[in-house]
N, C-alpha and C positions, 0 to 999 in steps of 0.2 A: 570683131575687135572687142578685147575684153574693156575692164571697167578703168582698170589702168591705163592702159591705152589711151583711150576719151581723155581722162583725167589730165595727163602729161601733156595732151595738145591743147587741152585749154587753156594748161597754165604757161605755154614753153610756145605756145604759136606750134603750125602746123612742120616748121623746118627744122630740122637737128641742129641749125645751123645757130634757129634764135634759142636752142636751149646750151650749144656749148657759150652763146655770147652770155647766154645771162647768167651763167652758173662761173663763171673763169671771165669777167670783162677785159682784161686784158690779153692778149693772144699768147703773149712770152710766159706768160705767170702757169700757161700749161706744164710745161717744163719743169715747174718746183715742187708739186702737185705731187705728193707718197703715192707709191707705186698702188694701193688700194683704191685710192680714190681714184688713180686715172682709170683701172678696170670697172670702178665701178659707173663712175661718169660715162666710157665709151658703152656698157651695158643699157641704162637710161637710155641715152642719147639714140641706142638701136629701137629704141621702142615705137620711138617718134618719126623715125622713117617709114615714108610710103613707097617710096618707088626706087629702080632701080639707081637713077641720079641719087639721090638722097646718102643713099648707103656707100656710092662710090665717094662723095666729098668727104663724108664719116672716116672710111678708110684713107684713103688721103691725107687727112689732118691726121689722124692716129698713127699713120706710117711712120713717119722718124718717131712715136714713141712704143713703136711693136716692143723691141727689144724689153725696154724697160716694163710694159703690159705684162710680157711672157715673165718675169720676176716674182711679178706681186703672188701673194697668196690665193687669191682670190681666182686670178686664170689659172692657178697650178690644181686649184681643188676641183673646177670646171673639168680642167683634162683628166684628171685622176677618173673621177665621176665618169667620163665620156671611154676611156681606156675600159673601167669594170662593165661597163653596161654594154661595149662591145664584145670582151671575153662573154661574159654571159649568152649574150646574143648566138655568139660562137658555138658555145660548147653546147646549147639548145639544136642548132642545127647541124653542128655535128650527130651529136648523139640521134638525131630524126634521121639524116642520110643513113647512119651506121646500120638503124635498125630497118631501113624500107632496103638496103643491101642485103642484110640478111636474109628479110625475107621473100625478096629475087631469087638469092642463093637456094634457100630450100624449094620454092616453088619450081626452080629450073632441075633441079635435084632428082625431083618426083617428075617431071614432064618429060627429061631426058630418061627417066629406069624404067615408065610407064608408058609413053608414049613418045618415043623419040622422033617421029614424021614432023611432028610440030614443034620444037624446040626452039628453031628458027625464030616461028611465030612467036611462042613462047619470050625469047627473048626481046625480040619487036614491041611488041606491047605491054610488057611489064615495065620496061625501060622508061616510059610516061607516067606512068603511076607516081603519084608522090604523096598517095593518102593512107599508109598502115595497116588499114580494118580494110581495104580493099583488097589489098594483096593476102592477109590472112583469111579473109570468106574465100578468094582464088583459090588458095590453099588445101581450102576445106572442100572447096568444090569440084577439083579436079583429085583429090585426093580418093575421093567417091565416086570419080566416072568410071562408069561400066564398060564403055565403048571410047574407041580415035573419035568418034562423030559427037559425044558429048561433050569430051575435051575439047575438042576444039569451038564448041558453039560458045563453053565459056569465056574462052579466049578473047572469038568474038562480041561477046557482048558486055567485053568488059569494060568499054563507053558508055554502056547504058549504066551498069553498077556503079561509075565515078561520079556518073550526074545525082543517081540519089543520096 
């Protein structure tokens, strides 16, 4: 619990319930309350929730004012904020998929032109993979096998390579 946290229960009591009474004393007066203050009241007000009750009564009282919350500036720059940091998020694991596909693709490439009995395997167990530098030392190490019995040992021990 940070320092805020503490701080708001001491002054507001431990219920969201005594910080909407003592911030808004009147129940209706929520109602006239700019569309800022309500987002930012029902923001506070989360803070001081402990458990799951707490936060259901929170939404509840805020319920008939969603609408009006979803308006204010303040939820709109929230969502904004939460839409780019999922793009983000997105195009980071896109781009990681894209490139442990690729280098599936080449490794299967080389397995199928040099050793095509294991390809099968080949595809079996790179399918798991989802660490980059693993499938490129793969790469490099089957690219270098001499014999079907080398390639395939790296195949198989390519659970040991993922651990380290």
């Amino acid at each position: 619990m940070g320092r805020w946290d503490r701080t708001m229960k001491q002054l507001f009591g431990i219920k969201p319930q005594d910080f909407i009474s003592w911030l808004v004393p009147e129940a209706e007066l929520i109602h006239e309350l700019p569309e800022e203050l309500l987002s930012l009241l029902y923001l506070l007000a989360e803070l001081v929730c402990e458990n799951d009750e707490d936060l259901l009564w929170l939404d509840r009282r805020f319920a008939v004012l969603y609408d009006v919350l979803q308006e204010s500036r303040a939820y709109q720059k929230i969502k904004q904020e939460g839409r780019e940091e999922g793009r983000e998020e997105g195009l980071f694991q896109g781009r990681k998929e894209g490139e442990l596909q690729a280098l599936r693709q080449a490794l299967l490439a080389i397995v199928e032109t040099y050793f095509p009995t294991i390809a099968r395997l080949a595809t079996k167990r790179t399918t798991e993979v989802q660490d980059p530098v693993v499938l490129q030392n793969l790469i490099i190490k089957i690219g270098r096998a001499q014999t079907l019995e080398e390639a395939r040992q790296y195949m198989l021990a390519l659970d040991e390579e993922q651990e380290n």
